[in-house]
Biopython code that builds the backbone (N, CA, C, O; Angstrom):
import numpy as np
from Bio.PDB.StructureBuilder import StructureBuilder

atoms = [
    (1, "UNK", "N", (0.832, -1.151, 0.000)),
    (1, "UNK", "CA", (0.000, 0.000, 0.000)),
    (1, "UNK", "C", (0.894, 1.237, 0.000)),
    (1, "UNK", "O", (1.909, 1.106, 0.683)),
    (2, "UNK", "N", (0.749, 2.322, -0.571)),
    (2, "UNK", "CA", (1.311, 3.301, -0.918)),
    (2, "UNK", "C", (0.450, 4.561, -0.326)),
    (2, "UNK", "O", (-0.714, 4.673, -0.710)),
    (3, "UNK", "N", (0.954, 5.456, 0.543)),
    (3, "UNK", "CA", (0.184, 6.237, 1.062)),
    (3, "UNK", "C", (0.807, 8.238, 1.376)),
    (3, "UNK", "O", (0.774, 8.923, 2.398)),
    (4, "UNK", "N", (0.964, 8.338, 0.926)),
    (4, "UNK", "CA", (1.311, 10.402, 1.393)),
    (4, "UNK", "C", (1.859, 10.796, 3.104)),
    (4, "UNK", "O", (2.901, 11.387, 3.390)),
    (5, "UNK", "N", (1.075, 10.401, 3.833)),
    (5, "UNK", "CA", (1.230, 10.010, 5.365)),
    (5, "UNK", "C", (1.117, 8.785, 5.654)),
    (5, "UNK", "O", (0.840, 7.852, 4.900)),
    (6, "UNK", "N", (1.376, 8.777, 6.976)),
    (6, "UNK", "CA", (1.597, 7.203, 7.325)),
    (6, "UNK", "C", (0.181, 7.227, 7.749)),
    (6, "UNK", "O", (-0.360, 6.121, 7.735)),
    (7, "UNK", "N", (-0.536, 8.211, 8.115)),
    (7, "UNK", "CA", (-1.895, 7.718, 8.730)),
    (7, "UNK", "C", (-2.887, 7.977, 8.005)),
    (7, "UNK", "O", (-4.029, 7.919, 8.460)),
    (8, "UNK", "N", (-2.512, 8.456, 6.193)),
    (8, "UNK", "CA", (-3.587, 8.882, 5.329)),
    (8, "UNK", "C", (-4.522, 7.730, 4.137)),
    (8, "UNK", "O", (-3.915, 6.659, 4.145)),
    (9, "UNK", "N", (-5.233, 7.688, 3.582)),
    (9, "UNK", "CA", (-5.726, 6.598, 3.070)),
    (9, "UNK", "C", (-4.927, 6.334, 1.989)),
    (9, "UNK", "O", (-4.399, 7.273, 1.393)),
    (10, "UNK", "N", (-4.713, 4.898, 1.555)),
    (10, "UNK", "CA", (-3.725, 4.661, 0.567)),
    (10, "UNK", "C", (-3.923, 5.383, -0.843)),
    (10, "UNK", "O", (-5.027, 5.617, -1.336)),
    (11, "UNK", "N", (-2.902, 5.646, -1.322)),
    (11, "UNK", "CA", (-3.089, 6.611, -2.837)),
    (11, "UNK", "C", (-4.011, 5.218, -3.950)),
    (11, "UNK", "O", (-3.846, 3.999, -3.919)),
    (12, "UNK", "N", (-4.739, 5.865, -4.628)),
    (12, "UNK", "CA", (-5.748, 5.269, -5.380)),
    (12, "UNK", "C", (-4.830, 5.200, -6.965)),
    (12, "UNK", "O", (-5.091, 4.200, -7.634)),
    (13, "UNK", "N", (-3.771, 6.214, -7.593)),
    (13, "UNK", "CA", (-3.408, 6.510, -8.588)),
    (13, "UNK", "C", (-2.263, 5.673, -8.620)),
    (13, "UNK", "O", (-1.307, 5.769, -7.849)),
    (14, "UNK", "N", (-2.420, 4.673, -9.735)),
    (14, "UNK", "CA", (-0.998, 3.710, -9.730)),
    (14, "UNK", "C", (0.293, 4.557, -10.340)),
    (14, "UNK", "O", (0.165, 5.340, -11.281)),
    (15, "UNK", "N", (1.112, 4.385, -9.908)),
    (15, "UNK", "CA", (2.672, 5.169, -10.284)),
    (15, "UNK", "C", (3.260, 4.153, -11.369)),
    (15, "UNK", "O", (3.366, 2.927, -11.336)),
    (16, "UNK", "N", (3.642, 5.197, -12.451)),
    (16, "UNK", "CA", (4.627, 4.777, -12.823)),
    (16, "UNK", "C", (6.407, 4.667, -12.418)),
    (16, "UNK", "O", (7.156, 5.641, -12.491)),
    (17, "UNK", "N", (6.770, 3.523, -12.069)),
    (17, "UNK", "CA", (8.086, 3.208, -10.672)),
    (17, "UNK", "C", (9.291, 2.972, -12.155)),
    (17, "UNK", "O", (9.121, 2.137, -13.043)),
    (18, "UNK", "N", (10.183, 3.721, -12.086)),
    (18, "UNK", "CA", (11.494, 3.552, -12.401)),
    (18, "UNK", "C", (12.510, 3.026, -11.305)),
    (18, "UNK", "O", (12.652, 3.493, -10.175)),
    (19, "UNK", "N", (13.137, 2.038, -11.829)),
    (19, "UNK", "CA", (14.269, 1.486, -11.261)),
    (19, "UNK", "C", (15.853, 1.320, -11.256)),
    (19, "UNK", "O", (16.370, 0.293, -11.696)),
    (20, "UNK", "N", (16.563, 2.317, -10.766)),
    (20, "UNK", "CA", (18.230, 2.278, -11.038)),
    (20, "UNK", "C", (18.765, 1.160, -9.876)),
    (20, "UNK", "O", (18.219, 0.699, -8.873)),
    (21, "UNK", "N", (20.169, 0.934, -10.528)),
    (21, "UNK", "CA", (21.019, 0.207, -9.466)),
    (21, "UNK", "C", (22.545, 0.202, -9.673)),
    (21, "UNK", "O", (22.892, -0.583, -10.556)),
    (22, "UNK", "N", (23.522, 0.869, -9.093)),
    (22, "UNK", "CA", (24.886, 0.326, -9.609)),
    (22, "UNK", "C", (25.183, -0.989, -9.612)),
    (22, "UNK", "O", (24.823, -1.954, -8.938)),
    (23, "UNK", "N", (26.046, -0.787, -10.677)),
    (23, "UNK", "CA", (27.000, -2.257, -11.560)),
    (23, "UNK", "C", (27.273, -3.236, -10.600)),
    (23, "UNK", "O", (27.305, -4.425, -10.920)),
    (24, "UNK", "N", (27.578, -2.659, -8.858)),
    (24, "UNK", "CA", (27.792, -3.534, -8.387)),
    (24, "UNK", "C", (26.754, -4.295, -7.158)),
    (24, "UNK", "O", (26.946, -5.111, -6.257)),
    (25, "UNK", "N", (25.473, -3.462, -7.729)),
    (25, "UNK", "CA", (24.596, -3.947, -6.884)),
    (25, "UNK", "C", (24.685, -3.734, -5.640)),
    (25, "UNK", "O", (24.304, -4.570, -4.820)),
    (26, "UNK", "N", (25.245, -2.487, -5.282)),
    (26, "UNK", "CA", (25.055, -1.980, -3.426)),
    (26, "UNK", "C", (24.147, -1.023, -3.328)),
    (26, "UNK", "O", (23.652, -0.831, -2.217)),
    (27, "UNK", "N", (23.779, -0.315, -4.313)),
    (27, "UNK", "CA", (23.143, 1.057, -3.741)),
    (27, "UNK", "C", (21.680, 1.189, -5.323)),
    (27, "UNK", "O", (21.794, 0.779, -6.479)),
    (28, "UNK", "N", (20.679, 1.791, -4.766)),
    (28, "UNK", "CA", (20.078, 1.874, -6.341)),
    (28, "UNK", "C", (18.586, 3.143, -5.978)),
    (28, "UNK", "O", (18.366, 3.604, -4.858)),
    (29, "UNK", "N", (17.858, 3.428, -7.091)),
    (29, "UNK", "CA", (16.650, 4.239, -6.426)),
    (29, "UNK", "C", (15.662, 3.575, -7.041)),
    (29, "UNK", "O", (15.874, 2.661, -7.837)),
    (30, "UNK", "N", (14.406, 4.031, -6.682)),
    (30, "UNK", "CA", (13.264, 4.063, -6.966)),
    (30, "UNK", "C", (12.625, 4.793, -7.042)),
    (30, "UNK", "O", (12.440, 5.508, -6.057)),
    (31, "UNK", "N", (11.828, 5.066, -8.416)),
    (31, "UNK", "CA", (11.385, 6.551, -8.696)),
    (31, "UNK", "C", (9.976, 6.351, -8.732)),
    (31, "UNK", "O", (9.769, 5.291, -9.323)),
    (32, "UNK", "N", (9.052, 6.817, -8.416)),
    (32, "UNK", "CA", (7.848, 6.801, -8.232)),
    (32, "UNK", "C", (7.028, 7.674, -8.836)),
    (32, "UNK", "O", (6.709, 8.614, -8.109)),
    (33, "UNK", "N", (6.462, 7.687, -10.196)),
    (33, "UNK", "CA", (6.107, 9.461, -10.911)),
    (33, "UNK", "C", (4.100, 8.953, -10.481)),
    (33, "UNK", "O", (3.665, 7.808, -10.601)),
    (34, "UNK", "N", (3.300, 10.122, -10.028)),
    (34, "UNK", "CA", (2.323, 9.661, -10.111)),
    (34, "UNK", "C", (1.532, 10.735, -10.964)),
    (34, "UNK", "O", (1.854, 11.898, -10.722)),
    (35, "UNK", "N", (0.783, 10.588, -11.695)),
    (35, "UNK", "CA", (-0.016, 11.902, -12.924)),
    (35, "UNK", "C", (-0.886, 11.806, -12.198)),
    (35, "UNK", "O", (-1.339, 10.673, -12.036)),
    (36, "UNK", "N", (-1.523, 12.996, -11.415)),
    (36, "UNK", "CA", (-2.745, 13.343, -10.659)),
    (36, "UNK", "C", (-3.170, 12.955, -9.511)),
    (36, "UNK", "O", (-4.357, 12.974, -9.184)),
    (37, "UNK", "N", (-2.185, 12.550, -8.763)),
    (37, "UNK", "CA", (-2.642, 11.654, -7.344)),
    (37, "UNK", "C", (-4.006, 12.238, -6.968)),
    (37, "UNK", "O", (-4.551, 13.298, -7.276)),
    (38, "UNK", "N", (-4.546, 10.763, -5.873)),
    (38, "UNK", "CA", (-5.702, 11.663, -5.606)),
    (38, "UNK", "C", (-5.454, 12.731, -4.420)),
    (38, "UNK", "O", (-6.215, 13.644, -4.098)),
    (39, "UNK", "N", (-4.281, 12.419, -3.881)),
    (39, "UNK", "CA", (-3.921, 13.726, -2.859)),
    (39, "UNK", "C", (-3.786, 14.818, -3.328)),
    (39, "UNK", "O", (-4.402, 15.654, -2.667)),
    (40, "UNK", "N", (-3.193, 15.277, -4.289)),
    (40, "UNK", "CA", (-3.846, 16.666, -4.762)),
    (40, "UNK", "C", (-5.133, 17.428, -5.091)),
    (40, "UNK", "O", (-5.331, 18.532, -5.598)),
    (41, "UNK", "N", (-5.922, 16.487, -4.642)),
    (41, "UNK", "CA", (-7.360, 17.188, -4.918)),
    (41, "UNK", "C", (-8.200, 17.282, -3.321)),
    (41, "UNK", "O", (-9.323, 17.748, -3.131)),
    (42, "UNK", "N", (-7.546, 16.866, -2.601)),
    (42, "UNK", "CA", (-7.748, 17.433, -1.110)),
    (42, "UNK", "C", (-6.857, 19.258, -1.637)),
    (42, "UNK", "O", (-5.893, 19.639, -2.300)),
    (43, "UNK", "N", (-7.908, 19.816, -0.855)),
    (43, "UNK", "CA", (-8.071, 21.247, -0.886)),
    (43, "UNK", "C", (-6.923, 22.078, 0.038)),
    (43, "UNK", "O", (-6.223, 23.033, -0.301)),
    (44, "UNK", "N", (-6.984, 21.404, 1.261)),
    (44, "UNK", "CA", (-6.502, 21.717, 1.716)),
    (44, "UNK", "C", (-4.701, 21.116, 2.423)),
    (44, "UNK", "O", (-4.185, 21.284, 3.528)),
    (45, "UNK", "N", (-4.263, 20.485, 1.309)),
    (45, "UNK", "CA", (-3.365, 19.587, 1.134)),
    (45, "UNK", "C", (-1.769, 20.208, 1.659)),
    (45, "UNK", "O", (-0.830, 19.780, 2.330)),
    (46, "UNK", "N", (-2.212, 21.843, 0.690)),
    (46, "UNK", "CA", (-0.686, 22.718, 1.417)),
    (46, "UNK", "C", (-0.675, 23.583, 2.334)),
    (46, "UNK", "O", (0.387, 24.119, 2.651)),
    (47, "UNK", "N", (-2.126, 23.966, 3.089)),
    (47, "UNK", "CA", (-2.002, 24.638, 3.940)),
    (47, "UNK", "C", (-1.557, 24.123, 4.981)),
    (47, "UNK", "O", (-0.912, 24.833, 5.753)),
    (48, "UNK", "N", (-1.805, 22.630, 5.297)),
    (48, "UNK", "CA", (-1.855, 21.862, 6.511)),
    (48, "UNK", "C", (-0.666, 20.887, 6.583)),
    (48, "UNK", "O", (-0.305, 20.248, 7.571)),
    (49, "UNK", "N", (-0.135, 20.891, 5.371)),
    (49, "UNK", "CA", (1.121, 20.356, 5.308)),
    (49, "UNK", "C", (0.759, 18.889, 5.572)),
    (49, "UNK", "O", (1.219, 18.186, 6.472)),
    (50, "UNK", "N", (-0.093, 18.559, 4.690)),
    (50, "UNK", "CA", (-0.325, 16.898, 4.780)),
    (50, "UNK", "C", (0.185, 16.142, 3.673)),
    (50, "UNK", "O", (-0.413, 15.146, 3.266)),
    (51, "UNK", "N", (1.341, 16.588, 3.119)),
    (51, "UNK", "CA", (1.654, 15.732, 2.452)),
    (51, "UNK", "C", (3.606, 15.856, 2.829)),
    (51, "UNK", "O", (4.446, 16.652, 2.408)),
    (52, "UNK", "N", (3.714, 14.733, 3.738)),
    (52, "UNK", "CA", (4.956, 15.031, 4.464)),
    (52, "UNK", "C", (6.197, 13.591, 3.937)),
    (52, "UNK", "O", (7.292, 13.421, 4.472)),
    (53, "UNK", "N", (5.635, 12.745, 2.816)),
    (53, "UNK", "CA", (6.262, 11.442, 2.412)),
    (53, "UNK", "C", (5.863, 10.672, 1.625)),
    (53, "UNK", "O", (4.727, 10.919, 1.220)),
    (54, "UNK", "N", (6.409, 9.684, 1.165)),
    (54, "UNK", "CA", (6.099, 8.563, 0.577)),
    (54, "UNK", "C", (5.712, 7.290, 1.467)),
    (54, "UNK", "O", (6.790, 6.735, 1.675)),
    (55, "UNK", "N", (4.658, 6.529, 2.117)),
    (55, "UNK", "CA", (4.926, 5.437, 2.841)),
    (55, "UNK", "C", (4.813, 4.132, 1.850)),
    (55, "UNK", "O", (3.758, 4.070, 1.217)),
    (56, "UNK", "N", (5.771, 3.080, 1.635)),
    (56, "UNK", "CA", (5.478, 2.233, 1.001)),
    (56, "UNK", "C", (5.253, 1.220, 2.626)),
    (56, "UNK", "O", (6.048, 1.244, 3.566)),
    (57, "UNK", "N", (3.940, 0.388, 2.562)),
    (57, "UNK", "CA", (3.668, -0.012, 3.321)),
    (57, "UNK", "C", (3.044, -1.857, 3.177)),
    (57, "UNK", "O", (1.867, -1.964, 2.833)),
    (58, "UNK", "N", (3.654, -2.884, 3.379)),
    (58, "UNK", "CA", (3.417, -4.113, 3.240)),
    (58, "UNK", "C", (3.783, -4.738, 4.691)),
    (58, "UNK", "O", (4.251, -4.159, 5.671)),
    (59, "UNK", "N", (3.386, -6.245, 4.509)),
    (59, "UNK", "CA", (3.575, -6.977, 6.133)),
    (59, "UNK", "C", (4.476, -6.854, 6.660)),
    (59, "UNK", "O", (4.240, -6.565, 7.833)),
    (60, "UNK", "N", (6.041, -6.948, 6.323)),
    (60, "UNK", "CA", (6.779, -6.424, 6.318)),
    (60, "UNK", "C", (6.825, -5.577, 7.165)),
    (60, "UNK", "O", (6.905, -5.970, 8.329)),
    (61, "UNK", "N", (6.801, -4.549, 6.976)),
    (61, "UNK", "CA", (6.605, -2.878, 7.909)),
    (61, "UNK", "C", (6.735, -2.116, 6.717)),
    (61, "UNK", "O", (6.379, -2.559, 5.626)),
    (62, "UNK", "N", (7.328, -0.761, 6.910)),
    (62, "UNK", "CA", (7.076, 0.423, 6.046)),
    (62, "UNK", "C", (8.861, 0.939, 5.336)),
    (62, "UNK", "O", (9.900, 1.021, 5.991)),
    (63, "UNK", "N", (8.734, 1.118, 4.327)),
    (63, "UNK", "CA", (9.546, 1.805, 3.561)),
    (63, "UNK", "C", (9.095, 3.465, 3.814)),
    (63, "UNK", "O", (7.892, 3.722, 3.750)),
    (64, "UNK", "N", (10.147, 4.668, 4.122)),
    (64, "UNK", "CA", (9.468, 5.689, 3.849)),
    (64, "UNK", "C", (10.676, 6.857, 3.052)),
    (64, "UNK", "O", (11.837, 6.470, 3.185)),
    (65, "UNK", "N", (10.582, 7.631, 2.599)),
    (65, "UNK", "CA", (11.253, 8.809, 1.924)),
    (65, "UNK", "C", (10.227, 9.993, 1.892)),
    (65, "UNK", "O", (9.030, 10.053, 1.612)),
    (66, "UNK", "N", (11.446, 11.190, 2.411)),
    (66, "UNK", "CA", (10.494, 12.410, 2.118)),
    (66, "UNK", "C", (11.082, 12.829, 0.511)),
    (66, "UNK", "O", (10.736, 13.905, 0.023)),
    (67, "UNK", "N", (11.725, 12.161, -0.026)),
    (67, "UNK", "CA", (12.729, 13.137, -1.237)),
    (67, "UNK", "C", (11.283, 13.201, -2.014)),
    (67, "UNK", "O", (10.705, 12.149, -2.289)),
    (68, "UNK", "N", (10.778, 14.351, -2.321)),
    (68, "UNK", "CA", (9.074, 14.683, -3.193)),
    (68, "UNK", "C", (9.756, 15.676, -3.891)),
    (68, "UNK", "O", (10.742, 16.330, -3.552)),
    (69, "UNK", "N", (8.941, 15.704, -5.150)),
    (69, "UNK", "CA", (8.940, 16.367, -6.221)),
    (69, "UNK", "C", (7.515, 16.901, -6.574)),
    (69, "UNK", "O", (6.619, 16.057, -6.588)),
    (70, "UNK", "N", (7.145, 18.383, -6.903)),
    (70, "UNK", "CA", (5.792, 18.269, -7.810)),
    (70, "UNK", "C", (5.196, 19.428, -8.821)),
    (70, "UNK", "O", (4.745, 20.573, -8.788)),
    (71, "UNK", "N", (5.427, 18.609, -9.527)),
    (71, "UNK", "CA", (5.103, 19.501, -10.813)),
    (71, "UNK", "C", (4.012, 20.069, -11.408)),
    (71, "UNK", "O", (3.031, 19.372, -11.669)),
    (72, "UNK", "N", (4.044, 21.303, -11.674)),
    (72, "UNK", "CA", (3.221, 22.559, -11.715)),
    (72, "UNK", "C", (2.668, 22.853, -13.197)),
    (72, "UNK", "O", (3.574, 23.174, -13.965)),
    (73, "UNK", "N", (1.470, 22.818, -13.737)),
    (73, "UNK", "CA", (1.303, 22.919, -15.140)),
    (73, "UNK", "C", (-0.209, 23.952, -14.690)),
    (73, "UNK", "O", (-1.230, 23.673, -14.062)),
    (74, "UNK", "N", (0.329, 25.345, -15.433)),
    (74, "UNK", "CA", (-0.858, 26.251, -15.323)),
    (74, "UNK", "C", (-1.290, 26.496, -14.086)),
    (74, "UNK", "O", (-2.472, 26.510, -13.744)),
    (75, "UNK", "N", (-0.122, 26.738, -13.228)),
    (75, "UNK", "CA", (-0.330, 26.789, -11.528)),
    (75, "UNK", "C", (-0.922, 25.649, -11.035)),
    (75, "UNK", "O", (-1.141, 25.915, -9.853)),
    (76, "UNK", "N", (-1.161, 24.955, -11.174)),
    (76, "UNK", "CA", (-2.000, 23.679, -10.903)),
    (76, "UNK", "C", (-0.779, 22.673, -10.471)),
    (76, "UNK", "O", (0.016, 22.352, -11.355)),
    (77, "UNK", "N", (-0.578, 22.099, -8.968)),
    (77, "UNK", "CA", (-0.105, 20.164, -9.176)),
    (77, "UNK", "C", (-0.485, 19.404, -9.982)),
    (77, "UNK", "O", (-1.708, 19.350, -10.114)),
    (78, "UNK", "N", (0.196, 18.683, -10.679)),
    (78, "UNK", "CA", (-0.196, 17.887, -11.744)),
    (78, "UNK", "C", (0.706, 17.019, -11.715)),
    (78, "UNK", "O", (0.485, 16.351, -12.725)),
    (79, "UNK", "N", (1.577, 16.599, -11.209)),
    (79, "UNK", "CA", (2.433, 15.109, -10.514)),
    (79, "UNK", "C", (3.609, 15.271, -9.438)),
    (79, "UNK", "O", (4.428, 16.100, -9.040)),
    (80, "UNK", "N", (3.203, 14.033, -9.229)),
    (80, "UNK", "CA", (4.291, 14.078, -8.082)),
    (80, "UNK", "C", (5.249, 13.151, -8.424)),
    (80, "UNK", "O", (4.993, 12.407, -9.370)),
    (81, "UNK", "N", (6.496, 13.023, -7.741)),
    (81, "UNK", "CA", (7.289, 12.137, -7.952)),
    (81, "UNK", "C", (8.255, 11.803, -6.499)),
    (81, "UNK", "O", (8.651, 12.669, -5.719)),
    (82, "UNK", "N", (8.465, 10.554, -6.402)),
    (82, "UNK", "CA", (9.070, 10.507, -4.566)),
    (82, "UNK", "C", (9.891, 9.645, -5.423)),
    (82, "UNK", "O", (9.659, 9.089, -6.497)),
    (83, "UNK", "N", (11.347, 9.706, -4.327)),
    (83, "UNK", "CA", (12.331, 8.751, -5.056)),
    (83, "UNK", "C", (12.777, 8.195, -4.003)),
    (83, "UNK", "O", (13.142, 9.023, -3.168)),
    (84, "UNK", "N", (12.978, 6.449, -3.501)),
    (84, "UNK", "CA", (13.299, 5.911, -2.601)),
    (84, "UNK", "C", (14.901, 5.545, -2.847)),
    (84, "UNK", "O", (15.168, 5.051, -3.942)),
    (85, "UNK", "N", (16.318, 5.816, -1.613)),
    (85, "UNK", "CA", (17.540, 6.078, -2.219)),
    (85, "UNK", "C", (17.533, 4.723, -1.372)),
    (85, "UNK", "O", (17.128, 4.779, -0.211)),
    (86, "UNK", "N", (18.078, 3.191, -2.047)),
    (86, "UNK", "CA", (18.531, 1.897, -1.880)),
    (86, "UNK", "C", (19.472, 1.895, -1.235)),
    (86, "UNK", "O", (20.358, 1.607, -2.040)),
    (87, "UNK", "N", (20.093, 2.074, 0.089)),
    (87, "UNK", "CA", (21.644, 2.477, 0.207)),
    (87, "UNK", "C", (22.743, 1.150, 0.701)),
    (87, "UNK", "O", (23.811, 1.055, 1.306)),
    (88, "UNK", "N", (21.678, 0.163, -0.016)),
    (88, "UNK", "CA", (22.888, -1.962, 0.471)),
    (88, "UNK", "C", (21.823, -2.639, -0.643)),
    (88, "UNK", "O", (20.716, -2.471, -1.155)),
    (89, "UNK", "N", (22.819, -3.400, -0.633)),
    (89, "UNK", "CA", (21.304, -5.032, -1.389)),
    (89, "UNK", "C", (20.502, -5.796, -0.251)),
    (89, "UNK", "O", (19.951, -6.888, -0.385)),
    (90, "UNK", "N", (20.534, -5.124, 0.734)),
    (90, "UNK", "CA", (19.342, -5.674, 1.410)),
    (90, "UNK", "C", (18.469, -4.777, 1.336)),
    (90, "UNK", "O", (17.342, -5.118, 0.979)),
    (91, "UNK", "N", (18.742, -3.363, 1.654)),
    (91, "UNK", "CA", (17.552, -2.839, 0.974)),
    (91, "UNK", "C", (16.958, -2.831, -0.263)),
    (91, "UNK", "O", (15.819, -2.376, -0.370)),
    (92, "UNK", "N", (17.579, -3.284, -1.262)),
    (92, "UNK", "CA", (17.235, -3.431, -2.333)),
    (92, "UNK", "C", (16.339, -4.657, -2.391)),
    (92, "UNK", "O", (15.412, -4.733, -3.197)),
    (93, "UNK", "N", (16.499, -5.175, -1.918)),
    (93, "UNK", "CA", (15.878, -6.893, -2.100)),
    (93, "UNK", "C", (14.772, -6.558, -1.053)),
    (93, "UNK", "O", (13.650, -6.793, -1.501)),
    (94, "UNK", "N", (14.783, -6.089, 0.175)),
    (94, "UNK", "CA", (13.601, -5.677, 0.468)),
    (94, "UNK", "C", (12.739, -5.069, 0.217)),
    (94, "UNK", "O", (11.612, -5.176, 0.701)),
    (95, "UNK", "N", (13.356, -3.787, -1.151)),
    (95, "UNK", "CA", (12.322, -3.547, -1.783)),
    (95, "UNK", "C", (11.610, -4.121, -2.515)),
    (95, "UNK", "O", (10.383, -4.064, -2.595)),
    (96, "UNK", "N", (12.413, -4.774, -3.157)),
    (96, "UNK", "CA", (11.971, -5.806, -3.972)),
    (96, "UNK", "C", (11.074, -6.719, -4.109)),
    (96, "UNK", "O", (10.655, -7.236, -5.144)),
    (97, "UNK", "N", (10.687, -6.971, -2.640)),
    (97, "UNK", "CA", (10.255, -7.719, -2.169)),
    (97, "UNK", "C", (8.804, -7.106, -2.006)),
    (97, "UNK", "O", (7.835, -7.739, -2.426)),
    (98, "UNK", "N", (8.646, -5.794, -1.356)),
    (98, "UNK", "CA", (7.596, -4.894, -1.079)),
    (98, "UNK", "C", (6.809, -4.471, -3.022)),
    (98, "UNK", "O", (5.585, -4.352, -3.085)),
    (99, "UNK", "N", (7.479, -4.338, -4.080)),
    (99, "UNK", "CA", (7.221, -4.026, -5.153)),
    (99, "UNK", "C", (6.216, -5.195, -5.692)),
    (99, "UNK", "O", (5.176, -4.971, -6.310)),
    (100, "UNK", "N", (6.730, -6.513, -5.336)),
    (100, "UNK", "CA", (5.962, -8.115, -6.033)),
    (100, "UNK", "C", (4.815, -8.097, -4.956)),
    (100, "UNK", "O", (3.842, -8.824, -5.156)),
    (101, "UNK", "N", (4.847, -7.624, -4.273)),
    (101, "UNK", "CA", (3.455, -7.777, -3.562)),
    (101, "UNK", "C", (2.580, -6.441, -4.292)),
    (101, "UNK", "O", (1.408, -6.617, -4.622)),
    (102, "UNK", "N", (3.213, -5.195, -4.493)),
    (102, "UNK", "CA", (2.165, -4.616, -4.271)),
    (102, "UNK", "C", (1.697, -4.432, -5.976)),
    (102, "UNK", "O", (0.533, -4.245, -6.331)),
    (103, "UNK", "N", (2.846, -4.528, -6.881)),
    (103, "UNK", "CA", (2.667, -4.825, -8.416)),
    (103, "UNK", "C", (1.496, -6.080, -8.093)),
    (103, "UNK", "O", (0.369, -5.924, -8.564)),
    (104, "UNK", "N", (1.682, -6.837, -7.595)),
    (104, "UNK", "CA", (0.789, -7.709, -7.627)),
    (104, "UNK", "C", (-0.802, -7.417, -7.160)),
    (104, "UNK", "O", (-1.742, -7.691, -7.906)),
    (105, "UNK", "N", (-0.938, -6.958, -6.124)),
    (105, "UNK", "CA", (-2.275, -6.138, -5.842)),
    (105, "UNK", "C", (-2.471, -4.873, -6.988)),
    (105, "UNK", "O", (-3.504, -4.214, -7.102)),
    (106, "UNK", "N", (-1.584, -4.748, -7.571)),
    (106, "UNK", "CA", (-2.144, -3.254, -7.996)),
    (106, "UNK", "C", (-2.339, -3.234, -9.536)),
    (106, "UNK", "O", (-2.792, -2.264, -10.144)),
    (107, "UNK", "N", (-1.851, -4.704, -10.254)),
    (107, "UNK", "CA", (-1.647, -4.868, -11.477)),
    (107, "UNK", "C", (-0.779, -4.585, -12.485)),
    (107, "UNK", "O", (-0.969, -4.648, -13.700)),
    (108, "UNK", "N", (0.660, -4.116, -11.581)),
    (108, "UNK", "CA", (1.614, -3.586, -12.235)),
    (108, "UNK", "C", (2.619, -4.749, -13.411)),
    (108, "UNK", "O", (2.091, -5.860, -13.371)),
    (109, "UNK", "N", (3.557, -4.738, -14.140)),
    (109, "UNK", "CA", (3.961, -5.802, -14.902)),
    (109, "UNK", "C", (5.434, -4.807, -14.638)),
    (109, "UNK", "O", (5.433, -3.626, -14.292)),
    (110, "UNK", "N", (6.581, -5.627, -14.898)),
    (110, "UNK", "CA", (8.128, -5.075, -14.991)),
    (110, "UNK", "C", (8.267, -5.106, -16.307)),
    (110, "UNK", "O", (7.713, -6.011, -16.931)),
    (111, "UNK", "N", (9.059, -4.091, -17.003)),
    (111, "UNK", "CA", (9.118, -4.084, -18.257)),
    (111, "UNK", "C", (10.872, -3.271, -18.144)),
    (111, "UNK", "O", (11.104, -2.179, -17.626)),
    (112, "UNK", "N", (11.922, -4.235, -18.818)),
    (112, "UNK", "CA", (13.181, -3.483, -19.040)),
    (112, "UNK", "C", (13.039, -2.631, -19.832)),
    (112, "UNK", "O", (12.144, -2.869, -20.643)),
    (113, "UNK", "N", (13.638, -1.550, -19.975)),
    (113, "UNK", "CA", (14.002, -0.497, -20.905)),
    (113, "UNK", "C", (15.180, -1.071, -21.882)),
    (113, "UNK", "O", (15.656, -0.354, -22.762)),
]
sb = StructureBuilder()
sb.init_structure("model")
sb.init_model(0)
sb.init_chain("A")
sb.init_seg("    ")
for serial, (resi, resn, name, xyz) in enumerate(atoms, 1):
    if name == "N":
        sb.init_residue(resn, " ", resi, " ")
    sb.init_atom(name, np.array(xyz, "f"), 0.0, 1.0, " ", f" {name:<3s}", serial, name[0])
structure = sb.get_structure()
């Protein structure tokens, strides 16, 4: 489950997730672009400062990053993007791990570039 706060309802808008990794497999990111989340259409989203992260959330426990991005078309939010920084191959593989579950609930497919 993928959520804005840790205590907010899970995001409804599937992301498109880019995946880096160095050559030697210690360190890598995860890029998360979402076109229109439904958290931007809460009104009051920047006054209250409710949008403070990324939670990637499975049995497991929680993955989190604040690194956010969001892009502005005609004054308007119009995507966001959170990037999770891999910093061992265990985090990597734990992400990894968190991605096949939730690609799997969410209908996602891996596709190399």
């Amino acid at each position: 489950m993928v959520r804005w706060r840790e205590d907010s309802t899970p995001e409804s808008v599937i992301p498109d997730v880019s995946l880096t990794r160095s050559r030697d497999g210690s360190t890598g990111t995860a890029t998360f672009r979402f076109e229109d989340p439904s958290i931007l259409s809460v009104h009051d989203v920047w006054d209250n400062g409710l949008i403070t992260g990324l939670w990637l959330h499975d049995e497991e426990g929680t993955l989190v990053t604040q690194d956010l991005d969001v892009i502005f078309k005609n004054g308007r939010p119009c995507e966001m993007t959170a990037i999770v920084v891999l910093k061992s191959a265990s985090e990597w593989e734990r992400f990894m791990r968190f991605m096949a579950r939730y690609a799997e609930a969410s209908g996602l497919e891996f596709s190399a570039r």
